[in-house]
C-alpha positions in Angstrom: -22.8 -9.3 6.5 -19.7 -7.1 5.9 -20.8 -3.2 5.3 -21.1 -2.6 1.5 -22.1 0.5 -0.2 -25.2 1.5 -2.1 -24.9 0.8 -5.6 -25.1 4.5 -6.3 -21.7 5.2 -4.1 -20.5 2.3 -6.1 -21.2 3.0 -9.3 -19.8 6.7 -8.6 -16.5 4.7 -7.1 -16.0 2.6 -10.7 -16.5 6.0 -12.7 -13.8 7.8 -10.8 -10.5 8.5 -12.2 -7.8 6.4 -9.5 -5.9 3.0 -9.4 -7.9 1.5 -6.5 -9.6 -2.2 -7.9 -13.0 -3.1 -6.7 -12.5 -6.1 -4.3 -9.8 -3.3 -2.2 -12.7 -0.2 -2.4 -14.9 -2.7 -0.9 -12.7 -3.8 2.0 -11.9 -0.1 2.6 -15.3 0.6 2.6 -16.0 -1.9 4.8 -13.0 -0.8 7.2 -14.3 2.8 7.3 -17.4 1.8 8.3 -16.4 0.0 11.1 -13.3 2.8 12.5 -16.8 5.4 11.7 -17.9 3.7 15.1 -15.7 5.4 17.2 -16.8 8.8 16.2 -13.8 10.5 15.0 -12.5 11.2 11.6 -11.4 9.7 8.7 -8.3 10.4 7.3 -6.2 9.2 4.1 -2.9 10.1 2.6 -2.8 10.2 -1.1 -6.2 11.8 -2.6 -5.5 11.8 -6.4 -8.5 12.0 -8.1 -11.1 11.1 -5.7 -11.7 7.5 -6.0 -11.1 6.0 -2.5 -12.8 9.3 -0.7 -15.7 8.4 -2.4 -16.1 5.6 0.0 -14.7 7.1 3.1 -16.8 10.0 3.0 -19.8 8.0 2.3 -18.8 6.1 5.5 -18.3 9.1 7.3 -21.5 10.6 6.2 -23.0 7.6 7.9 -21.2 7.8 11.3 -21.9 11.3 11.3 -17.9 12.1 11.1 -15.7 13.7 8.6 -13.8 12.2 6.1 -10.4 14.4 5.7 -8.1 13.9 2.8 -4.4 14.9 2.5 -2.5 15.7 -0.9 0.1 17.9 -2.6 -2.1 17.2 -5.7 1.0 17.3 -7.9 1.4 13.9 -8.4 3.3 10.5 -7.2 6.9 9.4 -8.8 5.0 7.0 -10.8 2.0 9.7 -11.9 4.9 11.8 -13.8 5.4 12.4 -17.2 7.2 9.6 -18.5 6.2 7.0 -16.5 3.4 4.5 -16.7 0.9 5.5 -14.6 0.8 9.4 -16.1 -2.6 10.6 -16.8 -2.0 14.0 -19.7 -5.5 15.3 -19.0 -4.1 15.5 -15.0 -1.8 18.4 -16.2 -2.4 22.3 -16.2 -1.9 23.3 -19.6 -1.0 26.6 -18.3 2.1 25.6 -15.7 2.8 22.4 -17.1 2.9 20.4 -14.1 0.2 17.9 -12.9 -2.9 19.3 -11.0 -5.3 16.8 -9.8 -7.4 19.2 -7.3 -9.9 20.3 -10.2 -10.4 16.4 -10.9 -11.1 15.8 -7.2 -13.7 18.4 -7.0 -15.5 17.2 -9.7 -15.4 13.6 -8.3 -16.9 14.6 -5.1 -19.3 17.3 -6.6 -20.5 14.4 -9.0 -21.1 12.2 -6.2 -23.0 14.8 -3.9 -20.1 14.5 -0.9 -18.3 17.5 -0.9 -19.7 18.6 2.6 -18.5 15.4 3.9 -15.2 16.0 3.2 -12.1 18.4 4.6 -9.5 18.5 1.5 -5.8 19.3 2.9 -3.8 20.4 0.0 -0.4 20.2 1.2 2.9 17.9 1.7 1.9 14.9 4.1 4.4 15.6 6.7 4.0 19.7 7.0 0.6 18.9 7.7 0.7 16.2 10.1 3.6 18.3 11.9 0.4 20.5 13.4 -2.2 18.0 13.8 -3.1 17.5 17.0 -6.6 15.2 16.9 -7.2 11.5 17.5 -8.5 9.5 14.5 -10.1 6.6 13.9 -8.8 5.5 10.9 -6.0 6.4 9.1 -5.1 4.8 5.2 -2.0 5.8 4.1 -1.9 5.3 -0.1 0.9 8.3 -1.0 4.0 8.2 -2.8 5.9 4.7 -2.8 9.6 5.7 -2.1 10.3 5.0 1.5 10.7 8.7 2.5 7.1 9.2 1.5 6.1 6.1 2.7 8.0 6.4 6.3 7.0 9.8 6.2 3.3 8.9 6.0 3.6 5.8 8.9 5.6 8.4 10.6 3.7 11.5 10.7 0.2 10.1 11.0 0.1 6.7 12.4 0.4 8.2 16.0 -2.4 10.1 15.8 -4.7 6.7 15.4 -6.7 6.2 18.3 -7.3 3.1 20.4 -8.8 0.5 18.6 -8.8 2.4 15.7 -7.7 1.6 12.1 -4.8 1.7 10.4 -4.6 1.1 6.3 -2.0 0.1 4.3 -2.3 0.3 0.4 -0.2 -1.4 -2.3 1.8 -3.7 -0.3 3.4 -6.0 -2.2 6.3 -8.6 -0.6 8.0 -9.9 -4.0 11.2 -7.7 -4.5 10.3 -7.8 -8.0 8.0 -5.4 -7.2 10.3 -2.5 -5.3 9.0 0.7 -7.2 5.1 -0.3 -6.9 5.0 -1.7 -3.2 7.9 -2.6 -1.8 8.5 0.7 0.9 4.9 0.0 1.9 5.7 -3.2 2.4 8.2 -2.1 4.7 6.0 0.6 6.8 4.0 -2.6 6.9 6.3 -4.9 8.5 7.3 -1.7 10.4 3.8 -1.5 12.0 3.7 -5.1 13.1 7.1 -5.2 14.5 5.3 -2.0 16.4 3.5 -3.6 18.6 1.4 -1.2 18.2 -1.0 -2.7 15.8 -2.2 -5.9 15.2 -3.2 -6.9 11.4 -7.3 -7.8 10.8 -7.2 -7.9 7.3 -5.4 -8.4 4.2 -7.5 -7.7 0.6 -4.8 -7.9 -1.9 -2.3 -5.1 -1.6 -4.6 -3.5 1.6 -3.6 -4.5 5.0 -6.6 -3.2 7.4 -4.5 -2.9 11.0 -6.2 -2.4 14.3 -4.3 0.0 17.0 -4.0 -2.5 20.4 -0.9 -1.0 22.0 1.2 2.5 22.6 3.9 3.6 20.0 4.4 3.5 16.5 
Protein backbone atom coordinates (compact mmCIF):
# COMPACT_ATOMS: atom_id res chain seq x y z
CA UNK A 1 0.00 0.00 0.00
CA UNK A 2 1.60 3.39 -1.08
CA UNK A 3 2.31 5.76 2.19
CA UNK A 4 -0.71 8.13 2.59
CA UNK A 5 -1.25 10.68 5.12
CA UNK A 6 -3.59 10.87 8.03
CA UNK A 7 -6.68 12.50 7.18
CA UNK A 8 -5.80 15.31 9.63
CA UNK A 9 -2.46 16.20 7.52
CA UNK A 10 -4.80 15.97 4.60
CA UNK A 11 -7.37 17.90 5.46
CA UNK A 12 -4.75 20.71 6.63
CA UNK A 13 -3.02 20.01 2.92
CA UNK A 14 -6.63 20.93 0.98
CA UNK A 15 -7.14 24.15 3.38
CA UNK A 16 -3.76 25.60 2.53
CA UNK A 17 -3.32 28.37 0.25
CA UNK A 18 -0.98 26.78 -2.96
CA UNK A 19 -1.49 25.39 -6.53
CA UNK A 20 -0.49 21.78 -5.78
CA UNK A 21 -3.87 19.26 -6.81
CA UNK A 22 -4.51 16.31 -4.63
CA UNK A 23 -3.57 13.18 -6.70
CA UNK A 24 0.40 15.21 -6.93
CA UNK A 25 0.36 15.99 -2.81
CA UNK A 26 -0.26 12.45 -2.53
CA UNK A 27 2.48 11.13 -4.72
CA UNK A 28 4.81 13.62 -3.08
CA UNK A 29 3.82 12.49 0.07
CA UNK A 30 4.26 9.20 -0.78
CA UNK A 31 7.90 10.03 -2.28
CA UNK A 32 8.89 11.79 0.90
CA UNK A 33 8.15 9.02 2.82
CA UNK A 34 10.05 6.74 1.04
CA UNK A 35 13.56 9.33 0.45
CA UNK A 36 12.65 9.87 4.77
CA UNK A 37 14.29 6.26 4.84
CA UNK A 38 17.60 7.20 4.27
CA UNK A 39 17.70 9.55 7.17
CA UNK A 40 18.59 12.85 5.77
CA UNK A 41 16.64 15.85 5.07
CA UNK A 42 14.07 17.01 2.99
CA UNK A 43 14.37 19.80 0.93
CA UNK A 44 12.07 21.82 -1.59
CA UNK A 45 12.46 24.87 -3.68
CA UNK A 46 9.53 27.01 -3.98
CA UNK A 47 7.60 27.35 -0.41
CA UNK A 48 4.70 29.74 -1.21
CA UNK A 49 2.28 29.40 1.19
CA UNK A 50 2.88 26.18 2.77
CA UNK A 51 0.92 23.65 0.96
CA UNK A 52 3.43 20.99 -0.22
CA UNK A 53 5.57 21.34 3.25
CA UNK A 54 2.69 20.33 4.92
CA UNK A 55 3.38 16.88 3.59
CA UNK A 56 7.06 16.86 3.69
CA UNK A 57 7.36 17.77 7.13
CA UNK A 58 4.75 15.45 8.15
CA UNK A 59 7.01 12.84 6.40
CA UNK A 60 9.95 14.09 7.96
CA UNK A 61 8.38 14.13 11.30
CA UNK A 62 7.94 10.40 10.75
CA UNK A 63 11.57 9.55 9.67
CA UNK A 64 12.67 11.48 12.40
CA UNK A 65 14.41 14.13 9.78
CA UNK A 66 13.91 17.59 8.87
CA UNK A 67 12.00 18.95 6.30
CA UNK A 68 13.84 22.37 4.93
CA UNK A 69 12.14 24.77 2.68
CA UNK A 70 13.80 27.38 0.46
CA UNK A 71 12.06 30.69 -0.78
CA UNK A 72 12.52 34.44 -1.54
CA UNK A 73 8.87 34.62 -0.47
CA UNK A 74 8.36 37.51 -2.99
CA UNK A 75 6.62 35.66 -5.42
CA UNK A 76 7.03 33.61 -8.99
CA UNK A 77 6.68 35.57 -12.54
CA UNK A 78 3.24 34.16 -12.72
CA UNK A 79 2.24 35.12 -8.69
CA UNK A 80 2.71 39.01 -9.83
CA UNK A 81 0.39 41.54 -10.08
CA UNK A 82 -1.20 41.28 -13.29
CA UNK A 83 -0.97 37.97 -13.93
CA UNK A 84 -3.22 34.97 -13.38
CA UNK A 85 -2.02 33.32 -10.64
CA UNK A 86 -1.73 36.73 -8.26
CA UNK A 87 -3.20 36.23 -4.87
CA UNK A 88 -3.98 40.40 -3.42
CA UNK A 89 -4.19 39.18 0.19
CA UNK A 90 -0.30 37.83 -0.55
CA UNK A 91 0.80 41.48 -0.65
CA UNK A 92 2.21 43.80 2.28
CA UNK A 93 0.01 46.67 2.28
CA UNK A 94 2.75 48.54 3.74
CA UNK A 95 5.70 47.96 0.87
CA UNK A 96 3.50 46.91 -1.79
CA UNK A 97 5.23 43.91 -2.91
CA UNK A 98 4.15 40.26 -2.34
CA UNK A 99 5.03 38.67 1.12
CA UNK A 100 4.04 35.14 1.52
CA UNK A 101 6.31 34.35 4.83
CA UNK A 102 3.39 35.43 7.30
CA UNK A 103 1.01 33.08 5.17
CA UNK A 104 3.51 30.22 5.54
CA UNK A 105 3.75 30.54 9.24
CA UNK A 106 0.35 30.37 9.79
CA UNK A 107 0.03 27.18 7.52
CA UNK A 108 2.45 25.39 9.54
CA UNK A 109 1.45 26.86 13.03
CA UNK A 110 -2.20 25.64 11.94
CA UNK A 111 -1.07 22.37 11.21
CA UNK A 112 1.15 21.86 14.48
CA UNK A 113 4.60 21.37 12.22
CA UNK A 114 6.57 24.31 12.68
CA UNK A 115 9.37 22.38 14.61
CA UNK A 116 9.57 20.07 11.85
CA UNK A 117 10.64 22.48 9.57
CA UNK A 118 13.93 24.79 8.76
CA UNK A 119 12.41 27.91 6.56
CA UNK A 120 15.38 29.50 4.25
CA UNK A 121 14.16 32.77 3.15
CA UNK A 122 16.44 33.55 0.47
CA UNK A 123 17.17 33.38 -3.49
CA UNK A 124 17.57 29.61 -4.42
CA UNK A 125 20.94 29.78 -5.79
CA UNK A 126 22.70 32.14 -2.94
CA UNK A 127 21.62 29.57 -0.72
CA UNK A 128 22.57 26.44 -2.34
CA UNK A 129 26.02 28.28 -3.13
CA UNK A 130 26.98 27.34 0.79
CA UNK A 131 25.20 24.18 1.36
CA UNK A 132 27.31 21.59 1.96
CA UNK A 133 24.92 18.38 3.23
CA UNK A 134 23.64 15.36 1.39
CA UNK A 135 19.91 15.03 1.06
CA UNK A 136 17.53 12.62 0.42
CA UNK A 137 15.14 14.22 -1.45
CA UNK A 138 15.09 17.20 -3.19
CA UNK A 139 11.64 18.76 -5.10
CA UNK A 140 12.28 21.56 -7.00
CA UNK A 141 8.64 23.62 -7.68
CA UNK A 142 10.21 27.51 -8.03
CA UNK A 143 9.93 29.99 -10.67
CA UNK A 144 9.28 28.53 -14.32
CA UNK A 145 11.71 30.59 -16.50
CA UNK A 146 14.65 28.46 -17.32
CA UNK A 147 17.10 30.58 -15.21
CA UNK A 148 15.18 29.75 -12.19
CA UNK A 149 14.48 26.55 -13.25
CA UNK A 150 18.23 25.58 -14.30
CA UNK A 151 19.23 27.42 -11.45
CA UNK A 152 17.22 25.22 -9.13
CA UNK A 153 18.49 21.53 -11.09
CA UNK A 154 21.71 23.30 -10.91
CA UNK A 155 22.36 24.43 -7.55
CA UNK A 156 20.65 21.61 -5.64
CA UNK A 157 20.40 18.51 -7.60
CA UNK A 158 24.04 17.62 -6.63
CA UNK A 159 23.60 17.65 -3.30
CA UNK A 160 20.95 14.52 -3.62
CA UNK A 161 22.37 11.57 -2.20
CA UNK A 162 22.59 7.98 -3.55
CA UNK A 163 19.49 6.57 -4.08
CA UNK A 164 17.81 9.47 -3.03
CA UNK A 165 14.97 11.50 -4.69
CA UNK A 166 14.70 13.88 -6.99
CA UNK A 167 11.20 15.99 -7.78
CA UNK A 168 10.12 17.67 -10.52
CA UNK A 169 6.92 19.84 -10.45
CA UNK A 170 4.79 21.25 -13.31
CA UNK A 171 6.26 19.50 -16.17
CA UNK A 172 4.37 19.85 -19.01
CA UNK A 173 5.86 18.62 -22.72
CA UNK A 174 3.16 20.44 -25.07
CA UNK A 175 4.87 23.83 -26.25
CA UNK A 176 1.62 25.20 -25.87
CA UNK A 177 2.36 25.31 -22.50
CA UNK A 178 6.00 27.26 -22.42
CA UNK A 179 5.28 29.86 -19.49
CA UNK A 180 3.56 27.14 -17.07
CA UNK A 181 5.97 24.04 -17.60
CA UNK A 182 7.90 24.07 -20.29
CA UNK A 183 11.71 25.07 -18.54
CA UNK A 184 10.85 22.23 -16.11
CA UNK A 185 10.24 20.21 -18.73
CA UNK A 186 13.59 20.93 -19.85
CA UNK A 187 15.59 20.46 -16.36
CA UNK A 188 13.51 17.30 -16.69
CA UNK A 189 14.77 15.96 -19.87
CA UNK A 190 18.11 17.57 -18.55
CA UNK A 191 18.11 15.09 -15.59
CA UNK A 192 17.55 12.00 -17.66
CA UNK A 193 19.94 12.76 -20.29
CA UNK A 194 22.11 12.97 -16.82
CA UNK A 195 22.61 9.80 -16.20
CA UNK A 196 22.40 10.57 -13.10
CA UNK A 197 18.89 9.84 -12.36
CA UNK A 198 16.64 7.44 -13.41
CA UNK A 199 12.69 8.36 -13.48
CA UNK A 200 10.23 6.09 -10.87
CA UNK A 201 7.35 8.04 -11.27
CA UNK A 202 5.23 10.39 -13.10
CA UNK A 203 1.78 11.81 -11.26
CA UNK A 204 0.65 14.40 -13.75
CA UNK A 205 3.01 17.33 -13.92
CA UNK A 206 5.44 15.54 -10.90
CA UNK A 207 8.25 13.44 -12.12
CA UNK A 208 9.56 11.51 -8.82
CA UNK A 209 13.50 10.67 -10.01
CA UNK A 210 15.78 8.33 -8.19
CA UNK A 211 19.69 9.25 -8.00
CA UNK A 212 21.56 5.85 -9.62
CA UNK A 213 24.72 7.48 -11.02
CA UNK A 214 27.50 10.52 -10.37
CA UNK A 215 26.84 13.95 -11.97
CA UNK A 216 24.10 16.19 -12.70
Amino acid sequence: MPAAPKPEILAAFEAAKGFMPLREGLALYEAAVEAGRLGLPLLEVGTYCGRSTILLADAARAAGVTAITVDHHRGSEEQQPGWEYHDPATVDPEIGRMDTLPTFRRTLHKAGLEDQVVAMVGRSPQIAAFWRSPLGFVFIDGGHTDEHASGDYEGWAPHVAEGGLLLIHDVFPDPADEFTGQAPYRVYLRALESGAFTEISATDSLRVLRRTGAGI
